[in-house]
BAVOKOL-154508 format. One line per field, with one value per residue (C-alpha): residue in three letters; x negated, y, z; residue number from 1. Coordinates in steps of 0.1 Angstrom, whole numbers, padded with zeros to 4 digits. Layout:
<recs>
r = c(Ala/...);
x = c(X/...);
y = c(Y/...);
z = c(Z/...);
k = c(NUM/...);
</recs>
This chain:
<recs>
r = c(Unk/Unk/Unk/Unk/Unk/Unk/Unk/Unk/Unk/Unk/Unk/Unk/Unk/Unk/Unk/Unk/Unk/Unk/Unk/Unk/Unk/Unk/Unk/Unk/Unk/Unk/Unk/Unk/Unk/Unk/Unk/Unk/Unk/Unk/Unk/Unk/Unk/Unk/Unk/Unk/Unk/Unk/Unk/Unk/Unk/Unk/Unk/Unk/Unk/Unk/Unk/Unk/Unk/Unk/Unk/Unk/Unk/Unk/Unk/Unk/Unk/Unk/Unk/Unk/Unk/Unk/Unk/Unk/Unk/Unk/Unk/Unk/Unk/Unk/Unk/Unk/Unk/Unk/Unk/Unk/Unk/Unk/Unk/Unk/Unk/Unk/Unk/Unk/Unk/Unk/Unk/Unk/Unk/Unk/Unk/Unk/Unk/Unk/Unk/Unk/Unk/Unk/Unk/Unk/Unk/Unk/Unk/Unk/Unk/Unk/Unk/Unk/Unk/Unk/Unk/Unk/Unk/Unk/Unk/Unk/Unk/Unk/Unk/Unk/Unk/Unk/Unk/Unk/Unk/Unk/Unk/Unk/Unk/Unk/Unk/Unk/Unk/Unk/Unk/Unk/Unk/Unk/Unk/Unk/Unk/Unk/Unk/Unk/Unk/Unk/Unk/Unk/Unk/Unk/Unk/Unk/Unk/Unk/Unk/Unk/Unk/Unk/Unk/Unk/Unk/Unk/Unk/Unk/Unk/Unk/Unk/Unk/Unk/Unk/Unk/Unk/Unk/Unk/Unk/Unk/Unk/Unk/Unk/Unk/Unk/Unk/Unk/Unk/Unk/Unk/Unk/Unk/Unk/Unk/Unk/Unk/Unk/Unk/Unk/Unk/Unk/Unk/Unk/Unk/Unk/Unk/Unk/Unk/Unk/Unk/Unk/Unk/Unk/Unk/Unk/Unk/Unk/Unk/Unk/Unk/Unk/Unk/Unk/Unk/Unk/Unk/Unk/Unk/Unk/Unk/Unk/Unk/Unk/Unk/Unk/Unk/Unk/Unk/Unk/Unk/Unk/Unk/Unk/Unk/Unk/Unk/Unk/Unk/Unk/Unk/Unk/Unk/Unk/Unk/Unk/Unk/Unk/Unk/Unk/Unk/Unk/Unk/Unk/Unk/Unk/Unk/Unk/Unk/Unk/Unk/Unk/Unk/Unk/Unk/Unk/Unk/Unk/Unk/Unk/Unk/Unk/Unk/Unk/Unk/Unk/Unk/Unk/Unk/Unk/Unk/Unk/Unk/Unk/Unk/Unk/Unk/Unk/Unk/Unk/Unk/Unk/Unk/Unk/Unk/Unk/Unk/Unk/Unk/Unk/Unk/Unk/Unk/Unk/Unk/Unk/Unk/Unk/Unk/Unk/Unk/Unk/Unk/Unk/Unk/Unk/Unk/Unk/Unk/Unk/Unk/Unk/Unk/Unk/Unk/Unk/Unk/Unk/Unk/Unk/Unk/Unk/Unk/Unk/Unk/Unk/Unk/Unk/Unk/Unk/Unk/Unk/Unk);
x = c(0283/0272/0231/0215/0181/0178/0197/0193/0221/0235/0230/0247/0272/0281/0279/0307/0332/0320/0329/0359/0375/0363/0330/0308/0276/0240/0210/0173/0156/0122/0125/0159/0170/0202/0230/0221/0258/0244/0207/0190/0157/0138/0136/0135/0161/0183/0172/0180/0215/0235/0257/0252/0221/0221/0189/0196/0155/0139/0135/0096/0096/0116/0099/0077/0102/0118/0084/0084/0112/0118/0100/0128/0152/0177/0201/0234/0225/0235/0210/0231/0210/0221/0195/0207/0185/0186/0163/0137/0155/0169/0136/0119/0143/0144/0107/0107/0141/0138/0156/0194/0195/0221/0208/0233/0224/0251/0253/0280/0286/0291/0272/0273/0288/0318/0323/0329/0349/0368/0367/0387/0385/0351/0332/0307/0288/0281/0260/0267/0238/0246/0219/0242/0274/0291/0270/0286/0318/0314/0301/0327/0351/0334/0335/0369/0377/0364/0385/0359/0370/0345/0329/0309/0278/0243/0216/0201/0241/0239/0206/0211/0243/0225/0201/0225/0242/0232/0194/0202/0225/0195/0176/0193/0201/0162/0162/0186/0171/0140/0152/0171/0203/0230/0212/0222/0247/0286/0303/0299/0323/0342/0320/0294/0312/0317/0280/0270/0295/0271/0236/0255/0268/0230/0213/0236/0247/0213/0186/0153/0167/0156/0118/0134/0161/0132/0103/0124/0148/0132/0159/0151/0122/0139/0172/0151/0133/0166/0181/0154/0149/0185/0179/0154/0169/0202/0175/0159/0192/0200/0168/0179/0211/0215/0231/0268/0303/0311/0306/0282/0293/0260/0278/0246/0265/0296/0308/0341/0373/0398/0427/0426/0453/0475/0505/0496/0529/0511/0474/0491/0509/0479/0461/0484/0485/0451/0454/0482/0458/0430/0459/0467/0431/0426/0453/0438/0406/0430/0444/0407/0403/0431/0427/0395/0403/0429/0405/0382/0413/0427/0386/0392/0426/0443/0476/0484/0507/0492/0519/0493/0469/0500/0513/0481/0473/0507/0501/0467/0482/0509/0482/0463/0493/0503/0468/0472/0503/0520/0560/0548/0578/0575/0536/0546/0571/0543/0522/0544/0554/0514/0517/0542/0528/0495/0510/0530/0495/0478/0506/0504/0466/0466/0494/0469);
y = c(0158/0134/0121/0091/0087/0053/0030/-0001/-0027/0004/0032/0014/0004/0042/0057/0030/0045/0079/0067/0047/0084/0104/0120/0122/0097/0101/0082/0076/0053/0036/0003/-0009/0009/0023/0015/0031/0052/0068/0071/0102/0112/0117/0122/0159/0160/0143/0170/0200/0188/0177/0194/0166/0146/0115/0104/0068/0056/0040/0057/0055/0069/0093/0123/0119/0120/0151/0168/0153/0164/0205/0221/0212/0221/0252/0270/0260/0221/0200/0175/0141/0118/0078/0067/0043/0065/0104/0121/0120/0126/0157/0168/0161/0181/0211/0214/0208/0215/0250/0282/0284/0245/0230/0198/0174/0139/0113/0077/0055/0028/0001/-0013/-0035/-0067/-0051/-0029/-0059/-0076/-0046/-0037/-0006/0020/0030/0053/0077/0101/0135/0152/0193/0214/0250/0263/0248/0243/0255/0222/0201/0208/0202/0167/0162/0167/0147/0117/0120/0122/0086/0075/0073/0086/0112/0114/0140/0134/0148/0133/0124/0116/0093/0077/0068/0053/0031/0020/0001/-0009/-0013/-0018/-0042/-0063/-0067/-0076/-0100/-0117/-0119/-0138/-0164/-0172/-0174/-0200/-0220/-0214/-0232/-0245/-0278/-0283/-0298/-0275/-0250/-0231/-0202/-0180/-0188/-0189/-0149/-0146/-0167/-0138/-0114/-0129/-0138/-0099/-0089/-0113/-0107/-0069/-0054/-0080/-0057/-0031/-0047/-0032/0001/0005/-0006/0014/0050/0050/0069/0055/0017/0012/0022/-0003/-0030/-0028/-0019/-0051/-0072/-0061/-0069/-0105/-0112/-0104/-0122/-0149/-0147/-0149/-0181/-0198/-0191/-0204/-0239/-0267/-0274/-0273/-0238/-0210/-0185/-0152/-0132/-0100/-0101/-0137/-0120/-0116/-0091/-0113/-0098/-0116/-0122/-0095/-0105/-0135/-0162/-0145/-0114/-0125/-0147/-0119/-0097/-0124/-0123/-0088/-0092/-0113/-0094/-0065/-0088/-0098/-0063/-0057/-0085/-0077/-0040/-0061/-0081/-0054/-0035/-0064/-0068/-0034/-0038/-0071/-0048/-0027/-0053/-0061/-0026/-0024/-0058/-0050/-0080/-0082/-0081/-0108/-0143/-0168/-0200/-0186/-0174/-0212/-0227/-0204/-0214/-0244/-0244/-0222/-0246/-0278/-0252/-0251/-0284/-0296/-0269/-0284/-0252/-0252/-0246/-0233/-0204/-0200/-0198/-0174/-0149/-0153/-0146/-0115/-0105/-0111/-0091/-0062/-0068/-0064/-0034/-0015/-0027/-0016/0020/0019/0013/0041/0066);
z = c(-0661/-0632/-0642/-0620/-0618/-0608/-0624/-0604/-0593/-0572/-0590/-0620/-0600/-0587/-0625/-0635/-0608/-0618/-0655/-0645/-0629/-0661/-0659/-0683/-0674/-0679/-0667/-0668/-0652/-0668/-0650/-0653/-0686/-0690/-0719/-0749/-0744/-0714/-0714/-0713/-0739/-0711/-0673/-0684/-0702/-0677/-0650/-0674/-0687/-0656/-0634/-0605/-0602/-0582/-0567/-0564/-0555/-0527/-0500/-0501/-0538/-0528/-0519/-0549/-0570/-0558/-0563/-0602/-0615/-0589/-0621/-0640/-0616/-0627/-0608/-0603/-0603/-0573/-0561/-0539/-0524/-0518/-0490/-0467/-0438/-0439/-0421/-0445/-0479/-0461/-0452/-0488/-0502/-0477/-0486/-0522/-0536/-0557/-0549/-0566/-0564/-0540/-0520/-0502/-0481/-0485/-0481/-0494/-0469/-0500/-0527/-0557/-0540/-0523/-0552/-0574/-0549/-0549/-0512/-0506/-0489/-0505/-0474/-0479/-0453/-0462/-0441/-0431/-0447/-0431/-0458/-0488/-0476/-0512/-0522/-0496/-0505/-0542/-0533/-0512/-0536/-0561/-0537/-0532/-0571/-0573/-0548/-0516/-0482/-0466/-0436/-0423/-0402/-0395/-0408/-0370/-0360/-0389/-0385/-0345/-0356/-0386/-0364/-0342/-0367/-0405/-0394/-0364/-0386/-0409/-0380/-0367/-0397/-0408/-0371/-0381/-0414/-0404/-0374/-0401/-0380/-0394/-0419/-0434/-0409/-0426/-0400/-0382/-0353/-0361/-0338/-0359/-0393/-0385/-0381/-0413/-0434/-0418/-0428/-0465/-0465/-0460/-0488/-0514/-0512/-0500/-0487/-0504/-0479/-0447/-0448/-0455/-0432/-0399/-0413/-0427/-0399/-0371/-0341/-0356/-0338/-0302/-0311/-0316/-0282/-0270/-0282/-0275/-0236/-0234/-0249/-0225/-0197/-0206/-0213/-0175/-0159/-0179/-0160/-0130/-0131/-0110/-0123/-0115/-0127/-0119/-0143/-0130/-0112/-0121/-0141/-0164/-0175/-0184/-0219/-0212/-0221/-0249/-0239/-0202/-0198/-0225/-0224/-0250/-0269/-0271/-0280/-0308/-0324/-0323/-0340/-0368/-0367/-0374/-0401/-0418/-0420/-0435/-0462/-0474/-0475/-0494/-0521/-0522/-0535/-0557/-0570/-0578/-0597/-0615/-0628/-0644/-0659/-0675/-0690/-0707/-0727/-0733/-0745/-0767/-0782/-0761/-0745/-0711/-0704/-0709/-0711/-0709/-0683/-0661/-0663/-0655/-0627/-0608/-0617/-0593/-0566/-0561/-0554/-0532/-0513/-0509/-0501/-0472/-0461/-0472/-0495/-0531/-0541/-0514/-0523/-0564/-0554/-0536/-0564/-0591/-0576/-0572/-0611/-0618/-0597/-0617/-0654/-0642/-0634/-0664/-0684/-0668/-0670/-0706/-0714/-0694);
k = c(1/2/3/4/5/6/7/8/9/10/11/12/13/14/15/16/17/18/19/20/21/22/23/24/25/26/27/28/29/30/31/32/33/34/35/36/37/38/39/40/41/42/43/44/45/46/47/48/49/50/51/52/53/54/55/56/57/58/59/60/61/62/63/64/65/66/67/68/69/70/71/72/73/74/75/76/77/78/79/80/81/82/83/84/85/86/87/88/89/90/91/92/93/94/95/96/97/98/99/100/101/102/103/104/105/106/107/108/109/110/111/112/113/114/115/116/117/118/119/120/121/122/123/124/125/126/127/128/129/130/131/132/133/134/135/136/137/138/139/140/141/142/143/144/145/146/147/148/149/150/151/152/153/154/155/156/157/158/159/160/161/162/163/164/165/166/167/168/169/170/171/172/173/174/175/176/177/178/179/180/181/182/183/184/185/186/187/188/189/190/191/192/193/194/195/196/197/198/199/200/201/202/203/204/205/206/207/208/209/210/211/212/213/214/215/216/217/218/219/220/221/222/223/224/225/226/227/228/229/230/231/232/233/234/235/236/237/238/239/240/241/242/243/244/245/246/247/248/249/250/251/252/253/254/255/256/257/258/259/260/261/262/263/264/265/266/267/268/269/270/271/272/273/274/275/276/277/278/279/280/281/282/283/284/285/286/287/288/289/290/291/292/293/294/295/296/297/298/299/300/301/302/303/304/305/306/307/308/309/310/311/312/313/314/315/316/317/318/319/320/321/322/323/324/325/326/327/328/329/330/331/332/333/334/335/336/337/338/339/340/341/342/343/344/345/346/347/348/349/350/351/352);
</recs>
């Protein structure tokens, strides 16, 4: 049995994979109560039934919680932490953690937004713990059963890396809203259509994170300086360029071109390479979806083929296609073979 405590917008979200593959599901959580099918009596009773617990707090809360609940720990439970920084969940729970309980730090690099767009692959870091390595590999294997991809890291490894990356994303992004940038404006270009993803990717999936990510991570402090010292001086060579037509030849002005080697031929078909990729990714998220649409009405008693909605949804992909200057017929054609493909795995989802 896998319990969460914490059952916020992500550790719900992790329990209904964990359900969706078969375990049995408990939580407690005081705040954001769980279903009545899962909850647990108590936080006590949560800590004394499960085989996995699944720490899914805040990252400031955390080490008091692990000091709540180690009387209650027994042996052979496994405790997996979800912070988005390690260093200090690992150390709350090499100080605190009982004898006879295993401990592991992981962080799964997804969350409730690209769960339900169905994103695949799922990631998750696991970090090597030399004192509990029997516990690592259980948690491993656990990850894998619902499907996520592991990658081990050490919690320092893991932190450095987050720092110039997860945290510095935040960062930035906080920048840009704050400035308004964008804001307002009918269009924008496509260098900065990639950046508005980003800033959307932070507010929706994880925006509380932001204080978290700066303040827990112990490398986020030096990537900020870091980033902002590079800024600046990218910002004093841009004064002292003069005015004419000529592009300047000061290397700090460079930005390393991607396709000055390549033929246009060969940058173009890398570009749909590119592209191709993004579609098979996309139809992996399609397909994610698909699947659990089939559940809700394997849950409800419905069929799966739906004669009127199938009609009405060709009907719209064919004007999406024409206003995009695309063959209709040849559109229709892609999509009712996506259709097909989609009542063949609700059909074998339903006879499971």
């Amino acid at each position: 049995m896998v319990g969460f405590l914490g059952f916020g917008r992500f550790g719900r979200a992790l329990a209904e994979l964990f359900d969706e593959a078969g375990y049995r599901v408990l939580a407690y959580d005081p705040e954001h109560r769980p279903p009545t099918q899962v909850a647990a009596a108590s936080l006590e009773a949560l800590v004394t039934t499960v085989d996995y617990l699944v720490v899914a707090v805040p990252v400031a809360k955390f080490a008091q919680v692990i000091r709540q609940i180690a009387g209650w720990m027994r042996p052979g439970l496994t405790l997996i932490d979800v912070c988005s920084v390690k260093m200090q969940p690992s150390q709350a729970m090499a100080e605190h953690v009982v004898p006879g309980v295993g401990w592991v730090a992981t962080h799964p690099l997804f969350g409730p937004s690209s769960l339900a767009r169905g994103e695949r692959p799922l990631r998750v870091i696991v970090c090597p713990n030399e004192q509990h390595s029997d516990a690592v590999e259980r948690v491993a294997r656990l990850y894998r059963a619902i499907g996520c991809d592991v990658l081990l890291q050490t919690a320092d490894a893991h932190d450095q890396v987050m720092a110039q990356t997860h945290a510095l994303a935040f960062f930035l992004a906080k920048g840009l809203l704050d400035m308004g940038a964008g804001e307002g404006v009918a269009f924008v270009p496509p260098s900065f259509q990639s950046i508005a993803r980003t800033v959307e990717a932070v507010r929706e999936d994880a925006g509380h994170l932001f204080v978290a990510l700066h303040r827990d991570n112990p490398h986020a402090a030096a990537t900020r300086r870091q980033f902002l010292d590079a800024l600046h001086n990218i910002d004093e060579h841009l004064e002292r360029v003069g005015p004419g037509p000529e592009p300047s030849d000061d290397p700090a002005l460079q930005i390393p071109s991607l396709t000055y080697q390549a033929p246009e031929l060969l940058e173009t078909r890398a570009l749909i390479d590119a592209v191709d990729r993004e579609l098979v990714s996309v139809l992996a998220r399609r397909q994610q979806l698909v699947r659990r649409a089939g559940r809700v009405k394997a849950s409800r008693g419905w069929g799966v083929h739906d004669p009127g909605r199938e009609q009405r949804l060709m009907g719209e992909r064919r004007q999406w296609a024409a206003e995009l200057d695309l063959v209709p017929d040849e559109v229709e054609e892609v999509f009712r073979t996506l259709l097909a493909q989609s009542r063949t795995a609700q059909r074998k989802d339903s006879a499971k």
